[in-house]
C-alpha positions in Angstrom: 119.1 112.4 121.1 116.8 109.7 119.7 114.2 108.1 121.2 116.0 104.6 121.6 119.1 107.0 123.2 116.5 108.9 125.7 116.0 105.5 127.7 112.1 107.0 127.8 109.3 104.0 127.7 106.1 103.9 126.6 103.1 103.5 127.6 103.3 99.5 130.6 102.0 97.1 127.4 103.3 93.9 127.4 101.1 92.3 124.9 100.6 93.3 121.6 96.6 94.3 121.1 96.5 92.9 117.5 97.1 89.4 119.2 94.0 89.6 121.3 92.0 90.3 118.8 93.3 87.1 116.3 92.8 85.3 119.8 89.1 86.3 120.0 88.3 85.6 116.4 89.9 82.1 116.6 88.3 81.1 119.2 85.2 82.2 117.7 86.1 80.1 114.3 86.5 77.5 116.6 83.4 78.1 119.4 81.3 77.5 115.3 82.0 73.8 115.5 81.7 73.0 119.4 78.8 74.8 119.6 76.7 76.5 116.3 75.2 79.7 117.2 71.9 80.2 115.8 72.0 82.5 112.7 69.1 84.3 112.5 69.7 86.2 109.2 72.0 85.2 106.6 72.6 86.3 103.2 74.1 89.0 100.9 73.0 91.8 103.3 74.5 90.4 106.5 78.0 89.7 104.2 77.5 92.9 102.7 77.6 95.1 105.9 80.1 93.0 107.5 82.3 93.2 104.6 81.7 97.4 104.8 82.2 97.3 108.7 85.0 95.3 108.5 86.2 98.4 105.6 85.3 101.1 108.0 87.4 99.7 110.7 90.2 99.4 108.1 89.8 103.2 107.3 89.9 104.0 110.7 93.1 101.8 111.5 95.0 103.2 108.1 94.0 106.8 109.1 95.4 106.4 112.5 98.3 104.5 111.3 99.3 107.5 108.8 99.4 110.1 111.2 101.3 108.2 113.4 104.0 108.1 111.2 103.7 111.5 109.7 103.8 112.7 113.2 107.4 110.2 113.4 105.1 108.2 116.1 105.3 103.9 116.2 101.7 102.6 116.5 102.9 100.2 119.1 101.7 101.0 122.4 105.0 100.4 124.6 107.2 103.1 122.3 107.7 106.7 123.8 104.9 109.3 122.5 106.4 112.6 121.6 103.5 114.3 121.3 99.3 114.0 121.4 97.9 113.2 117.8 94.7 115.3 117.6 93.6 115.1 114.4 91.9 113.0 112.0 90.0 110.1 113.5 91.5 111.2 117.0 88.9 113.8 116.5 86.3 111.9 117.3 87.8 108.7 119.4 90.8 108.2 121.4 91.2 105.0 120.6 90.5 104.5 116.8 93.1 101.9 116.2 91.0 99.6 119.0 87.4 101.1 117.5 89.1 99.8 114.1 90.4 96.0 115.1 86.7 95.6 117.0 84.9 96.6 114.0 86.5 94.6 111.9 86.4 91.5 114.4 82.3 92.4 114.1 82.1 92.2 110.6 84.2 89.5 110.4 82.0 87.7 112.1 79.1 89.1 110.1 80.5 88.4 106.7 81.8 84.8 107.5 78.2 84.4 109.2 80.0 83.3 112.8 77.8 84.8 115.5 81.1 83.8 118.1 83.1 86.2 116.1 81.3 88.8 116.5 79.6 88.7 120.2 83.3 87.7 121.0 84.3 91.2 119.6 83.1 92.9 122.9 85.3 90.6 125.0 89.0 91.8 122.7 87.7 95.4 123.1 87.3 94.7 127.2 90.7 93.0 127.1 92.4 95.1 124.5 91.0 97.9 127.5 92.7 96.6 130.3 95.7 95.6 128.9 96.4 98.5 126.9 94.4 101.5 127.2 94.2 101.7 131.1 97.8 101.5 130.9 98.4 104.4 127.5 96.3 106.3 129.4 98.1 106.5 132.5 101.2 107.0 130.4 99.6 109.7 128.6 98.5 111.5 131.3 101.8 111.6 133.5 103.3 112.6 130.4 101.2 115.8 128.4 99.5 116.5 131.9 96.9 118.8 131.5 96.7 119.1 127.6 95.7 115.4 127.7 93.3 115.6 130.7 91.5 119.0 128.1 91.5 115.7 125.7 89.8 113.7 127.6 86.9 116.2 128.2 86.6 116.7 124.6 87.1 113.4 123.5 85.5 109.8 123.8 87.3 106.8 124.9 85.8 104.8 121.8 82.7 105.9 120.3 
């Protein structure tokens, strides 16, 4: 039986993550004009480390992304889970997909020089929480019970 015969669901997402974060960073572009932030450092090594953020959230996003799919998961949030990924980044953070897209809003915002961007980045990462995590989590947990609670002792939310 596959999983689009099993009539199992995911995890209660109804709005893709990757969304909030493009919301967040366009208001930012746009928050730039209204009202300019003050920049108190600009130059090559404020681009520089938001261009090697904004790579380290990448590597964290790809990472996750390929076990996913050697593990014959979808990285979408409301598709069935059949089974815990533990390894690679999922080491270290539950969540690296979310660490990824925030730390790539951040530098983003650091290598464009758009203070909004990145203060804005902790308001996706509270969204992307409610709207997606709480609700993974609670699927995660009815499902791989007591596996994933040993998980979550082990294991960070994000960082």
């Amino acid at each position: 039986m596959s999983k689009a015969d099993s009539g199992e669901r995911g995890a209660n997402v109804r709005f893709p993550p990757p969304l909030i974060y493009l919301a967040f960073i366009l208001l930012g572009a746009a928050l730039r004009y209204v009202m300019p932030p003050p920049n108190p450092v600009d130059g090559f090594i404020t681009r520089a480390a938001g261009i090697a953020i904004i790579l380290a959230g990448f590597w964290l996003i790809a990472e996750a992304w390929k076990l996913f799919k050697r593990t014959g998961q979808d990285p979408k949030p409301w598709t069935p889970s059949p089974e815990m990924v533990l390894s690679g980044p999922y080491r270290f953070t539950r969540n690296p997909m979310y660490v990824g897209m925030t730390s790539m809003q951040l530098g983003l915002g650091l290598a464009l020089n758009n203070l909004w961007i990145s203060l804005l980045a902790a308001f996706s990462l509270l969204t992307v929480h409610f709207i997606a995590v709480v609700p993974e989590e609670k699927y995660l947990a009815g499902k791989f019970g007591e596996s994933y609670a040993g998980y979550l002792i082990k294991v960070r939310r994000y960082l």
